[in-house]
C-alpha positions as CSV (number, residue, x, y, z in Angstrom):
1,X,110.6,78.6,89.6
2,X,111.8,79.1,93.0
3,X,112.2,76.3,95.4
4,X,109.1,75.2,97.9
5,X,110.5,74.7,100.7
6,X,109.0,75.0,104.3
7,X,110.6,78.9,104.8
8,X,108.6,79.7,101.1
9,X,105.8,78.5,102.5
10,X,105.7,80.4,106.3
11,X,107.0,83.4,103.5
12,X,103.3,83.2,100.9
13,X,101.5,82.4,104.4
14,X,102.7,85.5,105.8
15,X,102.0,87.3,102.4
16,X,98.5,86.0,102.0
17,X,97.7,86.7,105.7
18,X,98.8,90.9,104.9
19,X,96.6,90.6,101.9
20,X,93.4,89.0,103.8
21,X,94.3,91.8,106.5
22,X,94.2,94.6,104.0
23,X,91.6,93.7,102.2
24,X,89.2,93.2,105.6
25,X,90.5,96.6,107.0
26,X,89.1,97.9,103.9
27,X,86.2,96.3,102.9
28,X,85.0,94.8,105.9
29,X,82.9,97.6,107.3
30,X,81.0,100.3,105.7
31,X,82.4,104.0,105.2
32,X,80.3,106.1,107.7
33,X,80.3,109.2,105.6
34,X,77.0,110.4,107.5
35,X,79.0,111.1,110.8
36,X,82.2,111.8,108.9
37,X,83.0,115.2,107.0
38,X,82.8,113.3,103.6
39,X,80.7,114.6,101.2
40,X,80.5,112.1,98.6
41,X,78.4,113.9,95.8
42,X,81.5,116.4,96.0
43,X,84.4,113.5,95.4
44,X,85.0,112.7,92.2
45,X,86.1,109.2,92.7
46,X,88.1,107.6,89.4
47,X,87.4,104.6,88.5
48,X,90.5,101.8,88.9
49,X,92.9,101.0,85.6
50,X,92.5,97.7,84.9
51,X,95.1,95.1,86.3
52,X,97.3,94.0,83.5
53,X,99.1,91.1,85.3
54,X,102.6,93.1,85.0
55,X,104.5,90.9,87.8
56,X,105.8,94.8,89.4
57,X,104.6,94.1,93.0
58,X,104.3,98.3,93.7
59,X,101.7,98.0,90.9
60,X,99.7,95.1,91.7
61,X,100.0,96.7,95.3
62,X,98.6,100.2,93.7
63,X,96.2,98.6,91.7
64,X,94.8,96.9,95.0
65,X,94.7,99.8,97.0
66,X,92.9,102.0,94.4
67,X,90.3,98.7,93.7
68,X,89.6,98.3,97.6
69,X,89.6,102.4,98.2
70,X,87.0,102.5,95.3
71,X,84.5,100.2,97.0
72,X,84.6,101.5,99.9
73,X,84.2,104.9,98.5
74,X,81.4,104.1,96.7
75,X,79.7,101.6,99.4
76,X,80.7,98.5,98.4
77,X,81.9,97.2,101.4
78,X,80.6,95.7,104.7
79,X,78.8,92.4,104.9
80,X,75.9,92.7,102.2
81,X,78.8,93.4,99.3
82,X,81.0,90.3,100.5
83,X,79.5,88.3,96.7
84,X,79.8,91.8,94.8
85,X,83.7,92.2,95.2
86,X,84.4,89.3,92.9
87,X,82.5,90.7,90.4
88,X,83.6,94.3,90.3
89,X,86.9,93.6,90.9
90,X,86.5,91.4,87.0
91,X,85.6,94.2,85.8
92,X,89.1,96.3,85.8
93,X,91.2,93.4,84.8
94,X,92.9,93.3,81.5
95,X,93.6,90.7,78.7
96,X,95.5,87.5,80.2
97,X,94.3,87.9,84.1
98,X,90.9,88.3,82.4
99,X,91.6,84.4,81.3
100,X,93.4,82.9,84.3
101,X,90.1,84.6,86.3
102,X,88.1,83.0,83.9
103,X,89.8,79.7,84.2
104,X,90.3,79.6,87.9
105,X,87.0,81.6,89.0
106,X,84.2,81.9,87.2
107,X,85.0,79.3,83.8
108,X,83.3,76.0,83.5
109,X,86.5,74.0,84.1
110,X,87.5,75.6,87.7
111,X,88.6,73.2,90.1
112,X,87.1,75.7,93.3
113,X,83.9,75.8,94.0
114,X,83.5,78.4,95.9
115,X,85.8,81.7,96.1
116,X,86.1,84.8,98.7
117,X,87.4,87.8,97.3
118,X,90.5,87.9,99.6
119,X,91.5,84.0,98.0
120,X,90.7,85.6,94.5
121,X,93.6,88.5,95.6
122,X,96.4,86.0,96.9
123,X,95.2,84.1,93.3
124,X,96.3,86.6,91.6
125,X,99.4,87.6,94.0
126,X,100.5,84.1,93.4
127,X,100.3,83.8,89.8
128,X,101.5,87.0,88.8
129,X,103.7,88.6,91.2
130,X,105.2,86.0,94.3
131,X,108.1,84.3,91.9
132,X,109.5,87.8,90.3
133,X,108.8,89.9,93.5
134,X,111.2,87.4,95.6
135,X,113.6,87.6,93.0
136,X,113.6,91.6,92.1
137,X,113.6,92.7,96.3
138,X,116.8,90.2,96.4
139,X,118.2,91.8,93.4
140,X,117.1,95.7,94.4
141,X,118.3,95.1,98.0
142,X,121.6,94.9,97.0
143,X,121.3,98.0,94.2
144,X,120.2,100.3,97.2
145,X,122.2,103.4,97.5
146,X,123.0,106.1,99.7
147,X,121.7,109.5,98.6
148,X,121.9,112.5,100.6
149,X,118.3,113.4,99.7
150,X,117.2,110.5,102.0
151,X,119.7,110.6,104.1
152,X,120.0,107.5,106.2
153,X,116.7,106.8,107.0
154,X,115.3,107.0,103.5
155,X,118.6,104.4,103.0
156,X,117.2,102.0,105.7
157,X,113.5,102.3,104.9
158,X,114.5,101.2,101.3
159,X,116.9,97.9,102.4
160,X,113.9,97.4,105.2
161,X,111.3,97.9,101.9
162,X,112.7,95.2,100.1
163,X,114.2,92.7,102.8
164,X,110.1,92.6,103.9
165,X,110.0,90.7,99.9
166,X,112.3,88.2,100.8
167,X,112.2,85.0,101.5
168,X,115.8,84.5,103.0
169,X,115.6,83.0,106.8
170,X,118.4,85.1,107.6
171,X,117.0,88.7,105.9
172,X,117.2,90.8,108.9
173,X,120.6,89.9,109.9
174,X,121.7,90.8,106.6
175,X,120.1,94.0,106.8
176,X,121.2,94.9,109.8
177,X,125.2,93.7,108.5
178,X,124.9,95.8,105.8
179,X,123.3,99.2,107.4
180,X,125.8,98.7,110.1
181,X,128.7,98.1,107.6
182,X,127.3,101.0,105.5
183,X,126.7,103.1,108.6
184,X,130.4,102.5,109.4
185,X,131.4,103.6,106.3
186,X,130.0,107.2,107.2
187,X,131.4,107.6,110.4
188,X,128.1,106.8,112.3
189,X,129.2,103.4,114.4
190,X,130.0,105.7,117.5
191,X,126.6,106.2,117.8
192,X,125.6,102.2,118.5
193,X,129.7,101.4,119.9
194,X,129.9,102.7,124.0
């Protein structure tokens, strides 16, 4: 269990806020498909895989995007949906976050009251993914390697990727050491050194 200490908690603030943010960018308003090109009766929308409380953060993330891009898709979304998310978003989760949603949410023992769908996402962000995502971005940040495919943008984008997971006051001045280092290392330093 990682340490609570004030920087974890500006760090799940910061996470919770991006969550709230996506999901109301989503969700928020209605999909105009009468003024838009859209033809939904053409789309055929799939319906979200269940969430099976792997702690992989690019899955959770995946299975949020498809879950909020399906509402919206299919018009549930805007004000007059904000009670329905809870409910469909129960119905694509698997197994054991079927029970802590039961326990925390909807059971008979739940210590909340009341829940909006954006607290029910940073619930589950915080039970299933916030300890191992801290600890695999530190742990894939320093696995990151140079390929000529991505050349070095596709290098920094994936140090920027996971620094944006950790929790470390000092992140961005240890991406910057180690792009810089790395960046020396190819010859590149007289491009920031005049």
């Amino acid at each position: 269990m990682t340490e609570i200490g004030p920087h974890h908690l500006v760090y799940l603030k910061g996470i919770h806020h991006s969550y709230h943010q996506l999901v109301d960018e989503q969700v928020k308003i209605l999909l105009h498909t009468v003024s838009s090109s859209i033809k939904l009766s053409s789309i055929q929308v799939p319906l979200p895989k269940a969430y099976s409380g792997d702690k992989d953060i690019k899955q959770f993330d995946g299975w949020l995007h498809l879950m909020l891009r399906w509402m919206k898709i299919n018009h549930y979304a805007g004000p007059k949906c904000k009670r329905d998310h809870i409910t469909l978003m129960a119905m694509y989760l698997d197994e054991k976050v079927k029970t802590w949603f039961n326990d925390n949410i909807e059971g008979t023992n739940h210590q909340r009251r009341v829940w909006i769908f954006k607290d029910v996402i940073t619930g589950l962000y915080d039970r299933f993914i916030h300890e191992s995502s801290i600890q695999d971005a530190t742990q894939k940040f320093y696995s990151v390697k140079y390929t000529t495919d991505g050349g070095v943008y596709g290098f920094y984008h994936e140090l920027e990727c996971y620094v944006s997971r950790m929790i470390h006051v000092m992140t961005i001045i240890i991406l910057s050491y180690d792009f810089i280092a790395f960046l020396n290392t190819l010859g590149h330093m007289q491009y920031f050194v005049q």
